[in-house]
C-alpha positions as a Markdown table, in Angstrom:
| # | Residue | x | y | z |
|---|---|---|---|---|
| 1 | Unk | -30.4 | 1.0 | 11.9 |
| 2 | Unk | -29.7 | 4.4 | 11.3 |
| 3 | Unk | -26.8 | 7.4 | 13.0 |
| 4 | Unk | -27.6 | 11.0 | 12.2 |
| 5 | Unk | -29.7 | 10.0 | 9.6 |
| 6 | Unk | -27.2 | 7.8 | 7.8 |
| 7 | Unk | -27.8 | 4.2 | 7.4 |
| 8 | Unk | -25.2 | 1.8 | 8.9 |
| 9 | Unk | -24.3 | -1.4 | 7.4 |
| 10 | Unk | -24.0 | -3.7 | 10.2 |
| 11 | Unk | -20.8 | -6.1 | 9.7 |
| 12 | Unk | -20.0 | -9.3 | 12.1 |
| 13 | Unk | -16.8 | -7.7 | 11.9 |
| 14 | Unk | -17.4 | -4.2 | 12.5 |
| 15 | Unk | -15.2 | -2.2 | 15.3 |
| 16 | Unk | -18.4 | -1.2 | 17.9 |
| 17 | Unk | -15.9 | 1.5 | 19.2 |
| 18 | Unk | -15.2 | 3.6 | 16.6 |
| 19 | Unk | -17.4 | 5.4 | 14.3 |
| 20 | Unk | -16.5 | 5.2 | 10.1 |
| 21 | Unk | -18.6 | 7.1 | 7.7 |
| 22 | Unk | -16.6 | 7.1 | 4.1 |
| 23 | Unk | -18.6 | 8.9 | 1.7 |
| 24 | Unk | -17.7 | 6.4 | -1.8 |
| 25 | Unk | -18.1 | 9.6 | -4.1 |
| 26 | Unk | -15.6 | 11.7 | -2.9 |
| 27 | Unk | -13.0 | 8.8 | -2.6 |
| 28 | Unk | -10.4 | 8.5 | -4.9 |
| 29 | Unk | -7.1 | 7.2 | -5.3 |
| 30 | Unk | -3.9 | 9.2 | -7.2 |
| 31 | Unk | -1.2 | 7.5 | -8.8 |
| 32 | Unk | 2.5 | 9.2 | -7.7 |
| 33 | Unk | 4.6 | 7.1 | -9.1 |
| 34 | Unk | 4.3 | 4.5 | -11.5 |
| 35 | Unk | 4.9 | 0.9 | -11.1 |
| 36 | Unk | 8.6 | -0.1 | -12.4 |
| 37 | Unk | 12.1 | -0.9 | -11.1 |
| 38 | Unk | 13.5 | 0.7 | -8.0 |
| 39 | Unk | 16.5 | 2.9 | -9.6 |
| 40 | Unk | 19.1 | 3.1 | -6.4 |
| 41 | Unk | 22.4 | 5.2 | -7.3 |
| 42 | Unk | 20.9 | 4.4 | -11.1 |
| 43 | Unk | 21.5 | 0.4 | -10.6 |
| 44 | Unk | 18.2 | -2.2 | -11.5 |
| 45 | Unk | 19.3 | -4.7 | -9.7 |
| 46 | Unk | 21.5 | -5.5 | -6.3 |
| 47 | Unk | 23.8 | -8.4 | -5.9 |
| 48 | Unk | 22.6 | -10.6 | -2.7 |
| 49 | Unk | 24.8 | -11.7 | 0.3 |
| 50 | Unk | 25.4 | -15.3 | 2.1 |
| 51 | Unk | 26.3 | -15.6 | 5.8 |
| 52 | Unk | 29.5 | -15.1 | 5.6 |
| 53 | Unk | 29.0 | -11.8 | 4.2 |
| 54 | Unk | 30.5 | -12.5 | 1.0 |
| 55 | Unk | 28.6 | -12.3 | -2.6 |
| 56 | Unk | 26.1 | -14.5 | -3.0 |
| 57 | Unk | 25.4 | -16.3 | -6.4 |
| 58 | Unk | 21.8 | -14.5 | -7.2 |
| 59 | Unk | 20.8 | -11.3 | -7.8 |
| 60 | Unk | 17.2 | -9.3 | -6.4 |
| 61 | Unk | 15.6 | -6.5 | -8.0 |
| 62 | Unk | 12.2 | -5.0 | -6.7 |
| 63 | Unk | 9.2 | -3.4 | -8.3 |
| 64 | Unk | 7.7 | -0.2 | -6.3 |
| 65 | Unk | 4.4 | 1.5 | -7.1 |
| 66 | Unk | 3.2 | 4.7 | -4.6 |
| 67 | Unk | -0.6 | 5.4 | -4.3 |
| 68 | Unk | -2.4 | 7.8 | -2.0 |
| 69 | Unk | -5.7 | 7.2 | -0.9 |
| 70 | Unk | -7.6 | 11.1 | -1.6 |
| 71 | Unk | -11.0 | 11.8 | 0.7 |
């Protein structure tokens, strides 16, 4: 099966609504910031809370990473 001369790769899956072409060459993927720690008011880590509101004995920390998909 063929669209405007471009061959479509039929998919059990595939949205019969819309219309995707991605062209693989010219995809790419930038890095903005690299993976490590979130630094929040310059603290690593952040002290959890129970129900009652009060300090909790544990603490949470989170790792971010930011990509952006480039076409």
């Amino acid at each position: 099966m063929q669209l405007a001369g471009a061959p479509i790769k039929t998919h059990f899956n595939w949205n019969k609504t819309r219309i995707d072409f991605v062209v693989s060459s010219v995809w790419g993927r930038a890095e903005i910031l690299p993976i490590g720690f979130t630094h929040l008011m310059v603290v690593e880590s952040f002290e959890l809370r129970g129900p009652s509101g009060g300090v909790a004995a544990a603490d949470i920390f989170y790792m971010v990473c930011v990509f952006r998909h480039l076409f």
